[in-house]
C-alpha positions in Angstrom: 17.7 -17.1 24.8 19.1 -20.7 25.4 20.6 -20.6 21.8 22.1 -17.4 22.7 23.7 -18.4 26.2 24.8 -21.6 24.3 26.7 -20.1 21.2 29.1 -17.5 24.1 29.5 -20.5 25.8 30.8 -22.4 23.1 33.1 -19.4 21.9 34.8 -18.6 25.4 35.1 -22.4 25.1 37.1 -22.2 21.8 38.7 -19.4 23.2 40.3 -21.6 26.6 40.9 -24.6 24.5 42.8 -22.9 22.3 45.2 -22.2 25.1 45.0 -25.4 27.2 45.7 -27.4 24.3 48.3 -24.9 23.0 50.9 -27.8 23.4 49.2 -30.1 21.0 49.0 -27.8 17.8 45.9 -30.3 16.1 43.7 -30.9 19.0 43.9 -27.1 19.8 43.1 -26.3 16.2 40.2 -28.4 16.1 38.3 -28.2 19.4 38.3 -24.3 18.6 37.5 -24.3 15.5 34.1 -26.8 16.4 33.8 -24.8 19.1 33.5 -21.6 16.7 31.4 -23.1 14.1 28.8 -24.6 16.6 28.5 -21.2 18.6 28.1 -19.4 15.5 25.4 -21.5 13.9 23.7 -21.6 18.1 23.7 -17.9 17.8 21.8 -17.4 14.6 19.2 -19.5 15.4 17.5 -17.5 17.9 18.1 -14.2 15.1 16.4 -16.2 12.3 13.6 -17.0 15.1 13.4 -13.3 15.9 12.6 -12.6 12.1 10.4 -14.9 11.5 8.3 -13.2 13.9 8.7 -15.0 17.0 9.3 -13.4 20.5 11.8 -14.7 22.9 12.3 -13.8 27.1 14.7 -11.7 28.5 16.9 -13.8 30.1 17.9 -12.6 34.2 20.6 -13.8 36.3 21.9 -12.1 39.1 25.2 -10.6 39.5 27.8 -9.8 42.3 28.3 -6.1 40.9 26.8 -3.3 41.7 23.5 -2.3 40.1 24.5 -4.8 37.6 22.4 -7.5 36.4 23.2 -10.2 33.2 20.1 -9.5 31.7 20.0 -10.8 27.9 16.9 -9.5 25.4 16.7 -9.3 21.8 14.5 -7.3 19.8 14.5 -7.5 15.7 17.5 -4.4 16.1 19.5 -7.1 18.2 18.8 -9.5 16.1 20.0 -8.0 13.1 23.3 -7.3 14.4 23.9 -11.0 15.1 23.5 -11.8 12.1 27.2 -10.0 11.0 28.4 -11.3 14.1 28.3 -14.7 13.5 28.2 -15.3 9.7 31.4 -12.8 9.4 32.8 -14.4 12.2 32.2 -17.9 11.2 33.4 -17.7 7.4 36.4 -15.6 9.0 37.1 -17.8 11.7 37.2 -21.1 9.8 39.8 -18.6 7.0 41.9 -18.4 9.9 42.7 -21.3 10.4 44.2 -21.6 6.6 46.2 -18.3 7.2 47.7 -19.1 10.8 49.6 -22.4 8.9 50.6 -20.7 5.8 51.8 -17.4 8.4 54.6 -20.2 9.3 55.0 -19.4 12.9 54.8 -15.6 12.4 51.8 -15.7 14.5 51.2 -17.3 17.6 48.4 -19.2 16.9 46.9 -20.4 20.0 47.0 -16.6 21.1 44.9 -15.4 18.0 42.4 -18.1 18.5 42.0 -17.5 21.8 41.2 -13.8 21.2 39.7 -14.1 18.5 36.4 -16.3 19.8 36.6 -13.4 22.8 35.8 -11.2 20.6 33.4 -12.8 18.3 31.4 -13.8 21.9 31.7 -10.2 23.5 30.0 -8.7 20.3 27.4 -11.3 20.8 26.9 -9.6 24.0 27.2 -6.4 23.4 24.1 -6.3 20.7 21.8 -8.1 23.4 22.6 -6.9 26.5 19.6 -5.0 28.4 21.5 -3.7 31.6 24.3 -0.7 31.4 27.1 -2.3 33.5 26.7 -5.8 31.2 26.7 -3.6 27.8 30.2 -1.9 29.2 31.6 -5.2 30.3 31.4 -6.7 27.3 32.4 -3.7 25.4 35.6 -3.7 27.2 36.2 -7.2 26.3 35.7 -6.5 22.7 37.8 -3.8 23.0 40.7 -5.7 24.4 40.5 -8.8 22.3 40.9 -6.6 19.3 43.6 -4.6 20.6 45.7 -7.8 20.9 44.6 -9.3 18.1 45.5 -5.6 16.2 49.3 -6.3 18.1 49.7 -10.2 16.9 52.9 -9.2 15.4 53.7 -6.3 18.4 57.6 -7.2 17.4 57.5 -4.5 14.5 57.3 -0.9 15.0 54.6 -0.2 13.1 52.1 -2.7 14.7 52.9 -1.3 18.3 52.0 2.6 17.0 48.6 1.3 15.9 48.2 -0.7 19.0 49.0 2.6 21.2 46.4 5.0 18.7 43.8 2.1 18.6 43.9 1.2 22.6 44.1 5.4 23.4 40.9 5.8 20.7 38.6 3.1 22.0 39.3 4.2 25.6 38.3 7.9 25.3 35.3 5.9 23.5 34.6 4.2 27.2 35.4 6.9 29.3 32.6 8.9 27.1 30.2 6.0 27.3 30.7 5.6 30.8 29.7 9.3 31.3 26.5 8.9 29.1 25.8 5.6 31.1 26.3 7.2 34.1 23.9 10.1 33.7 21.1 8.2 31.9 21.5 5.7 35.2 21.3 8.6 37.6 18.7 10.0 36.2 16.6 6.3 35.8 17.9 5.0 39.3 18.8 1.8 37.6 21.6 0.5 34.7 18.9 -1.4 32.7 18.0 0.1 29.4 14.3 0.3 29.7 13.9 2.2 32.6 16.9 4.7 30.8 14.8 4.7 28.1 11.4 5.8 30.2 13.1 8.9 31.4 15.0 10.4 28.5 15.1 13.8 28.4 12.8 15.9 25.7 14.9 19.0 23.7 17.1 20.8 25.2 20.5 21.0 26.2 20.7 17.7 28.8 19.4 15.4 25.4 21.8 17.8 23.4 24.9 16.7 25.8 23.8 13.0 25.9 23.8 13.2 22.1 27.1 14.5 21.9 28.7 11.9 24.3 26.8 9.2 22.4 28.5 10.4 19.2 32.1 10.6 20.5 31.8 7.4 22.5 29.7 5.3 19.7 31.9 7.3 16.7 35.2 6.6 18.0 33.8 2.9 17.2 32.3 3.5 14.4 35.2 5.4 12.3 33.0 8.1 11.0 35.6 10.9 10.1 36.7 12.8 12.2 36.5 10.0 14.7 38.4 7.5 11.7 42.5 8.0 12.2 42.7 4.8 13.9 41.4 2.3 11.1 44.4 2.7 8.8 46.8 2.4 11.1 44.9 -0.7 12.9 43.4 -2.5 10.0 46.0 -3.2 8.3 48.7 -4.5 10.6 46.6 -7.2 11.8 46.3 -10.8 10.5 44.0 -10.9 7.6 40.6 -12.7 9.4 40.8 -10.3 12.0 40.9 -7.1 9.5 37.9 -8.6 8.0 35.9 -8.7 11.7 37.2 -5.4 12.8 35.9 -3.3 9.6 33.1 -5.5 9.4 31.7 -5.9 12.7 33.8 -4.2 15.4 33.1 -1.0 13.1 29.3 -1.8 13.3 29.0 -2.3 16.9 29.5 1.5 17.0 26.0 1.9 14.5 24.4 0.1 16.7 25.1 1.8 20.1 24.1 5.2 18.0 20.8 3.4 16.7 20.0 1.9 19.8 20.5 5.4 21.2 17.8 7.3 18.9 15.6 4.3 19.5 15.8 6.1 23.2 14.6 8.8 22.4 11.5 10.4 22.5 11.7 13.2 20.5 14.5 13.8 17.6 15.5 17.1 16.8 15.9 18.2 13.5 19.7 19.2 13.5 20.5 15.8 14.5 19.2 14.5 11.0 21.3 17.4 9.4 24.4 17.0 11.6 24.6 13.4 10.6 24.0 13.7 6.8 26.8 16.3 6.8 29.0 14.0 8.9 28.1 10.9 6.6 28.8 12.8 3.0 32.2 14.1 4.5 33.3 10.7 5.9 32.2 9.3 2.7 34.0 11.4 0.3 37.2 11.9 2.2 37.3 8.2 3.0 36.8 7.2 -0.6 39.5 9.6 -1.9 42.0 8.8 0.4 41.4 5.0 -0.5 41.9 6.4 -4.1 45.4 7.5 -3.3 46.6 4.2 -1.2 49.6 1.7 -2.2 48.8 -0.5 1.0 45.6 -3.0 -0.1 45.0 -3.5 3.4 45.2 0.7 3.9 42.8 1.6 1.2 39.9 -1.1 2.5 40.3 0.5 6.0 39.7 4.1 4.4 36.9 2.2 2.3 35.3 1.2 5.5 35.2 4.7 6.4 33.4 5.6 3.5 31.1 2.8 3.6 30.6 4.4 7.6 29.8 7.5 6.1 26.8 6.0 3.8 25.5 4.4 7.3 25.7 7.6 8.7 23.9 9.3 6.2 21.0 6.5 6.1 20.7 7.2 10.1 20.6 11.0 9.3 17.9 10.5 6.8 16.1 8.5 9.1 16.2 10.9 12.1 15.2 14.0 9.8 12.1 12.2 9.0 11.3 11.1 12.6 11.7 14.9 13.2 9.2 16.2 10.4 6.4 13.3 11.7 7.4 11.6 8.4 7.4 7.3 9.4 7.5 6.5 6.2 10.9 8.4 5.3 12.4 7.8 8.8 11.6 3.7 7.5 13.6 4.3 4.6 16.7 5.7 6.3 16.9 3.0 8.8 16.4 0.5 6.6 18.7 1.3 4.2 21.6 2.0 6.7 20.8 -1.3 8.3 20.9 -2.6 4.8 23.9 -1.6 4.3 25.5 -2.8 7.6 24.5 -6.1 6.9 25.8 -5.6 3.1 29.4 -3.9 4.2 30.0 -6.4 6.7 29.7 -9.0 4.0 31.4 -7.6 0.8 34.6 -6.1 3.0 35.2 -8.9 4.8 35.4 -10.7 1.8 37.7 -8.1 0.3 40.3 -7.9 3.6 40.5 -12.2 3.5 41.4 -11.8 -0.2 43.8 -9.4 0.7 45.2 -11.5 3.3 45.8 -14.4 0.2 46.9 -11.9 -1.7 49.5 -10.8 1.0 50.9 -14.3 1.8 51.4 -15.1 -2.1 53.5 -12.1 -2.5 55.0 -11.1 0.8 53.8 -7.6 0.6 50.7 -5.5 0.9 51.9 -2.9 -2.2 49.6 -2.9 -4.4 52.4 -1.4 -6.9 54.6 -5.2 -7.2 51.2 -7.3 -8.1 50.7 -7.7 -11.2 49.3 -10.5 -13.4 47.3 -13.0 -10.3 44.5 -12.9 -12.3 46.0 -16.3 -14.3 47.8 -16.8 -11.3 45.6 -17.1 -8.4 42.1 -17.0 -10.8 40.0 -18.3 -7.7 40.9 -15.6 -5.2 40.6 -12.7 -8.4 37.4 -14.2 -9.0 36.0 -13.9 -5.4 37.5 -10.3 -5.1 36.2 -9.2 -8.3 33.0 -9.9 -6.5 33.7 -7.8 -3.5 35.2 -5.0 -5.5 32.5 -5.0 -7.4 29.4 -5.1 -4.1 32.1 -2.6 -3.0 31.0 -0.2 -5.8 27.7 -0.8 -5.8 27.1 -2.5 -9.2 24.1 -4.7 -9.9 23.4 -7.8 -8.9 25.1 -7.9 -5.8 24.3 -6.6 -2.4 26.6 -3.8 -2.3 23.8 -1.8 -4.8 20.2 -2.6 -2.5 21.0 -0.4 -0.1 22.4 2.5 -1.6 19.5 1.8 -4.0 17.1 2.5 -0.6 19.3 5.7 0.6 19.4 7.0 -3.0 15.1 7.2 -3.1 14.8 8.2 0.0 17.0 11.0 -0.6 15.2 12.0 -3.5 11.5 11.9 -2.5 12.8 13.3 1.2 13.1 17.1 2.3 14.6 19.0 0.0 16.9 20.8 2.5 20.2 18.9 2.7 19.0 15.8 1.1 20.2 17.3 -2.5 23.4 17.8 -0.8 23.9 14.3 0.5 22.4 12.6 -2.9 25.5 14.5 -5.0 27.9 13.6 -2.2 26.7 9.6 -2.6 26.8 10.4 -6.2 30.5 11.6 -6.4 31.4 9.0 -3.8 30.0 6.1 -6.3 32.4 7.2 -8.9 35.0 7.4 -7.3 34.5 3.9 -5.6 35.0 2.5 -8.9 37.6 4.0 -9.8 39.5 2.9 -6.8 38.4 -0.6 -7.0 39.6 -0.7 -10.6 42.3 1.0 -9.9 43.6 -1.8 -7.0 42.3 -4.9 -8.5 43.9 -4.1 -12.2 46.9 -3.1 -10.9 46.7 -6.8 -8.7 45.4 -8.9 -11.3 46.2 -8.1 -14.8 49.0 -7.1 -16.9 52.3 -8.9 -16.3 53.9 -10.0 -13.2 55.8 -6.9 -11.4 58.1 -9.1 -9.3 59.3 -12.1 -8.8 56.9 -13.1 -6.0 53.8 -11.8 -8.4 55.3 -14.7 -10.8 55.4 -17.4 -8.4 51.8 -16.8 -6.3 49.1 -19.4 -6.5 45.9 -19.4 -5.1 45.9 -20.6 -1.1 44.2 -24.0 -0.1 40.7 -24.6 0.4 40.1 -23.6 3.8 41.3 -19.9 2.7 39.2 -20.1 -0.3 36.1 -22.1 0.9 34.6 -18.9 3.0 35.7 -16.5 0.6 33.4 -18.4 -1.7 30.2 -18.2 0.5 30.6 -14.8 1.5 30.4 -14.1 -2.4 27.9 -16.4 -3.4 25.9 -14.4 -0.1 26.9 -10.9 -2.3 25.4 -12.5 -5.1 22.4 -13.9 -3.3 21.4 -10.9 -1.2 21.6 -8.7 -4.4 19.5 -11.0 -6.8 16.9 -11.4 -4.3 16.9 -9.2 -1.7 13.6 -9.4 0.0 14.1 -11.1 3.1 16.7 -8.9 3.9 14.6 -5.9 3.2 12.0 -6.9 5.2 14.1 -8.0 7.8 15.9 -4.4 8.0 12.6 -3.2 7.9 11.5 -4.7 10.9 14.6 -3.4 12.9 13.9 0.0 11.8 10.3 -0.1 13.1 12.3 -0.5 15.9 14.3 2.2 16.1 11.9 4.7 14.9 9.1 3.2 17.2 7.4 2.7 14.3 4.2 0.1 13.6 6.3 -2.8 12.1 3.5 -3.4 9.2 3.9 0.4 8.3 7.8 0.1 8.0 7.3 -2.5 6.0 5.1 -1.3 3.3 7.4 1.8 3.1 10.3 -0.3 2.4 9.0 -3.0 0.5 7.2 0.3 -1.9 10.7 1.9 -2.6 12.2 -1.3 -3.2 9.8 -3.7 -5.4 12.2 -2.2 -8.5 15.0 -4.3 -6.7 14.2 -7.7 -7.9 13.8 -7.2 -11.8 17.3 -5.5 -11.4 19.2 -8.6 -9.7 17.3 -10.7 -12.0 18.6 -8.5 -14.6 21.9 -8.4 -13.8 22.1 -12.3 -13.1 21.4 -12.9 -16.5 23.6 -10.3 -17.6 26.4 -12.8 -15.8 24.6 -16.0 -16.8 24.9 -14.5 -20.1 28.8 -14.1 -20.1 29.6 -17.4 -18.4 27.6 -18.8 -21.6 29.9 -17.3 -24.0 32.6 -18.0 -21.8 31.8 -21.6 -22.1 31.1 -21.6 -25.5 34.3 -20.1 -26.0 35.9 -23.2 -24.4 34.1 -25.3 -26.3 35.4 -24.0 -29.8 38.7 -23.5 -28.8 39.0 -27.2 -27.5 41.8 -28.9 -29.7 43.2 -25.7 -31.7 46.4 -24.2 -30.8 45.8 -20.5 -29.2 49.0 -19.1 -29.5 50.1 -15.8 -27.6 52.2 -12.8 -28.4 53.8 -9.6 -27.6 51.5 -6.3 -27.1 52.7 -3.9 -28.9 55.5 -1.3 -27.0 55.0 1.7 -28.0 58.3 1.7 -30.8 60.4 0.2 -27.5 62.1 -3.1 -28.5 62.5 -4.2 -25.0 59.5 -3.3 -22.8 59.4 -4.4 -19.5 56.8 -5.1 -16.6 57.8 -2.1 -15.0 56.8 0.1 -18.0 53.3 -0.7 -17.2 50.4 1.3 -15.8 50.7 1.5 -12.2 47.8 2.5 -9.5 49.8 5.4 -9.0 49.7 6.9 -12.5 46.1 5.2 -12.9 44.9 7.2 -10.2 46.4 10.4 -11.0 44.1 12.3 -13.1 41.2 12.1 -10.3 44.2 12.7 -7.2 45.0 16.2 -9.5 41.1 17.0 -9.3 41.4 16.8 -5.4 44.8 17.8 -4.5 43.5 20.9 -2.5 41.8 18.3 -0.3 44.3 15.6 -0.6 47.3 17.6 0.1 49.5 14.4 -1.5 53.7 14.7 -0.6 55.5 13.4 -3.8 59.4 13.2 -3.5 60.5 13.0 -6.9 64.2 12.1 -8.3 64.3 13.4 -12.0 66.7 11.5 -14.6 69.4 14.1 -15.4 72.4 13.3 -17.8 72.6 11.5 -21.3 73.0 8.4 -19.4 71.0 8.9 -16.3 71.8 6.0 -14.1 67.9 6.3 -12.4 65.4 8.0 -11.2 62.3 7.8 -8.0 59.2 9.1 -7.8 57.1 8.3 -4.7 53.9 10.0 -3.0 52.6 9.7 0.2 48.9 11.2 1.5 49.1 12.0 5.1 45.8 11.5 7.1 43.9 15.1 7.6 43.4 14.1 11.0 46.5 12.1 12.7 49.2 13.3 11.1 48.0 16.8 9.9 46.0 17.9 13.5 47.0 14.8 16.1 50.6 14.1 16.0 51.2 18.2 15.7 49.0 18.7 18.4 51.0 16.1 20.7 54.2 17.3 19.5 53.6 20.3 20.6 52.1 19.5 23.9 55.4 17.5 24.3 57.9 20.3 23.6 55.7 22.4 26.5 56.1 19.6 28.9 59.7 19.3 28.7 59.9 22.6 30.5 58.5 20.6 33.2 60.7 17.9 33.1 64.0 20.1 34.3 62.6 20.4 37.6 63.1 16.5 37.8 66.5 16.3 38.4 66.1 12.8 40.3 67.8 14.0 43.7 66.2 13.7 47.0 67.4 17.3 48.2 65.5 19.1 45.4 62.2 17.2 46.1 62.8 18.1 49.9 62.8 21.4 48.6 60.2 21.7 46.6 57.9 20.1 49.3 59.5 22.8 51.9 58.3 25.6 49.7 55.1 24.0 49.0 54.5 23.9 52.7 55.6 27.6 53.2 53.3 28.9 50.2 50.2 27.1 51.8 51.1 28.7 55.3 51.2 32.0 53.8 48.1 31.4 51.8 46.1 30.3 55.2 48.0 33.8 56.8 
């Protein structure tokens, strides 16, 4: 665990020399930024240890607090979780950098480093800690550093709203957790986990109640719907970097407080399995058609990430339906392939949000509507998010399609009660994934220029586009060969299952042993173009390729604007779902022989915040106003009011 120790060491001393040296702009920027990269690389030593079958002790050290203890272990679960933690937070951290200088001063950078590295060390944490008070110490810290990293700009009006609906959501997540803490530790007479885990409760209605605060306190985290309303209001007003470690990580810090939590437990009731396939297909499908119906990139990858929550979700589901029908082998499969997917989400959306966040500084705006024509442009940054759209939608080679490759067998050769359901629902929410993806990176990256920002935008400099280029060449890597992945999810869903890890193994390596002729297929199906492409070059070298007009439809002056938009591209499938979707459109019709304009706009409230939340409070507001006019801010009233208080109680006591 000295690796371990070392790499939060190193991070909360990025963190403080990013502020000491806040004066002296270079030195701050490079002691935190060694800082970051040598705490990551310390922290995935002792993970790449852990799966290459080594075993390492818990680490103790007393503590002033009580029946706290820093007590550090790390299992293959643990371990697997790190491994997000610090590759995300390295290739994002070292992004940073590049987008804090070309931000200009809009952000203060010493600030965002400094909470930043807090946040990438309290996740560290988090995933090892063995003791109760620890785990909800460094939870809290996560939770804060991403609440001021969500308010880096807090000057606009729209950054402090999500700031108030993300720092209200993640503490009803605590107060819950502190509940379920607090019960589990009276009932174990101690904080640590193992001796919480040695006296769980078997069926009934105390492990039904520790279930439910497990899955408000760990869902608030994890943005399952209907748990989700703070992601699209949080995601996208923060800098770019630390959109990419809150869908990517924060998001999965929730998974792993719910696995950890069945790994509790001794016994898993059926209905937990159902209750989290239904909750997985319905945070899947909502999420993926309200990021269908988004203008905001940075909008429609936070409803993605609910989406991809909801394919977790349904993984865990399957996994705890087959620990419930004495099925290993299926319960293998789940876990595996929702760990599978952790690891492959955090990698393909994080490299999505930072090419958002070049996309964002190129053109001064997150509407995807005033893009247009990057793809000549800014070709590097198109290229990598072509590669993350595509992971995103689960296409082979890349990682995005091994784990949804896992969930999809496991589905099929599982119960047949609600597994049929959930394998249409990942079916439909697979379509429609493309469709969104295609629908946000052509209306980016091809046609012609919308605007004159579109015209002028250039790919960033290398320290943008270095990490976005090894978090896809890692899409592209995991998908064409993903066995050590595989076996490594594997071995943290023996884990969670309790499970022999040679058995969970063999179950997972079974279903998947189709996986590598299909990267190897689809890398030659991309070796394949780039040869064409290159032999294109080749014969084209020293001829004149001239370029014309498209044709415009029998107008002699089209125009950018006449071109397909995401709007109009996404139509035909929005029509499909309007019951669901509930889109507003305000429309502006031309009228006249001369109409002098027209305006169409549409706007998809969330079902949750805006159609049940912000009612709700509303209303609760207009009740508590009635209360308000007895505050009339003079003494003699309160006098009164404490003289008949006094005289009520005396009367009551008579």
């Amino acid at each position: 665990m000295t690796f371990l120790v070392a790499a939060v060491a190193l991070l909360a001393a990025g963190a403080a020399l990013s502020l000491l040296l806040a004066g002296f702009p270079r030195a701050s920027r490079a002691a935190s930024l060694a800082c970051l990269t040598a705490g990551c690389l310390a922290g995935l030593l002792p993970a790449l240890l852990v799966f290459g079958g080594g075993e390492l002790p818990a680490l103790r050290i007393p503590w002033a607090v009580p029946m706290g203890e820093i007590l550090l272990t790390m299992d293959p679960l643990s371990a697997f979780f790190l491994l997000p933690v610090f590759v995300v937070g390295l290739a994002a951290g070292v992004y940073g950098e590049g987008y804090l200088e070309a931000s200009r001063g809009h952000l203060s950078a010493p600030a965002v480093r400094f909470f930043y590295c807090l946040l990438t060390a309290s996740m560290a944490v988090v995933v090892c800690a063995g003791n109760a008070v620890l785990f909800l110490a460094a939870w809290e810290i996560m939770a804060l550093a991403a609440f001021f990293l969500v308010c880096s700009e807090d000057r606009k009006p729209e950054v402090r709203r999500a700031g108030l609906i993300y720092v209200v959501c993640t503490h009803t997540a605590i107060l819950s957790l502190f509940v379920f803490f607090a019960v589990l530790g009276g009932r174990a007479g101690s904080m640590d986990f193992a001796a919480m885990k040695a006296v769980m409760p078997g069926p009934g209605p105390a492990l039904t109640g520790l279930f439910a605060l497990a899955a408000v306190g760990f869902g608030l985290k994890a943005g399952f719907m209907p748990f989700h309303f703070w992601l699209p209001e949080a995601h996208p007003v923060a800098p770019s970097h630390a959109s990419a470690v809150l869908s990517a990580v924060v998001l999965k810090m929730g998974v792993y407080g719910l696995l950890r939590f069945v790994s509790f437990c001794p016994v898993v009731p059926e209905s937990w399995g159902l209750a989290l396939l239904a909750l997985g297909a319905a945070s899947a499908v909502l999420g993926v058609l309200y990021a269908l119906v988004q203008h905001d990139l940075k909008r429609l990858l936070a409803y993605s990430s609910i989406e991809n929550v909801g394919i977790i979700l349904m993984g865990i589901g399957l996994g705890c339906l087959g620990l419930s029908r004495g099925r290993p082998a299926l319960a293998a499969i789940g876990f595996a392939a929702a760990l599978l997917h952790v690891l492959n989400h955090s990698l393909f959306k994080s490299l999505l949000f930072l090419g958002a966040g070049a996309y964002n500084q190129a053109l001064g705006s997150r509407d995807i509507e005033g893009a247009g024509g990057l793809l000549r442009r800014m070709p590097w940054t198109s290229l990598f998010a072509w590669t993350g759209a595509a992971a995103a939608c689960g296409l082979p080679p890349l990682n995005g399609f091994i784990g949804e490759w896992l969930l999809y067998r496991g589905l099929l050769v599982g119960p047949a009660r609600g597994a049929a359901f959930a394998a249409a629902a990942l079916a439909l929410v697979g379509g429609i994934a493309a469709a969104s993806f295609t629908m946000a990176y052509g209306a980016l990256t091809l046609g012609e220029p919308r605007g004159p920002a579109a015209r002028g935008a250039e790919d960033p400099g290398g320290l943008m586009l270095w990490p976005m280029s090894f978090l896809a060449a890692a899409c592209l890597a995991l998908g064409v060969v993903p066995g050590p992945a595989v076996r490594a999810a594997a071995r943290a869903a023996a884990v969670i299952g309790g499970l022999p890890p040679a058995a969970a193994a063999e179950a997972a390596g079974a279903i998947s042993s189709p996986l590598p002729f299909v990267g190897a297929l689809g890398a030659g199906v991309i070796g394949l173009a780039v040869l064409f492409w290159i032999v294109r070059r080749a014969l084209l070298t020293g001829r004149r390729v001239e370029t014309g007009p498209t044709w415009g439809c029998g107008f002699s002056r089209p125009s950018p604007e006449m071109q397909y938009t995401a709007s109009s591209y996404a139509q035909p499938l929005a029509r499909v779902f309007r019951g669901l979707l509930r889109t507003e459109v305000e429309a502006a019709a031309p009228s006249g022989y001369w109409p002098a304009g027209a305006g169409f706009s549409t706007r998809t409230p969330d079902p949750v915040l805006d159609r049940t939340v912000s009612p709700a409070l509303a209303l609760l507001e207009r009740g508590l106003t009635v209360v308000r006019r007895v505050q009339h801010g003079r003494l003699q009233y309160y006098l009164l009011y404490v003289l008949v208080f006094l005289v009520l109680v005396l009367v009551w006591k008579l």
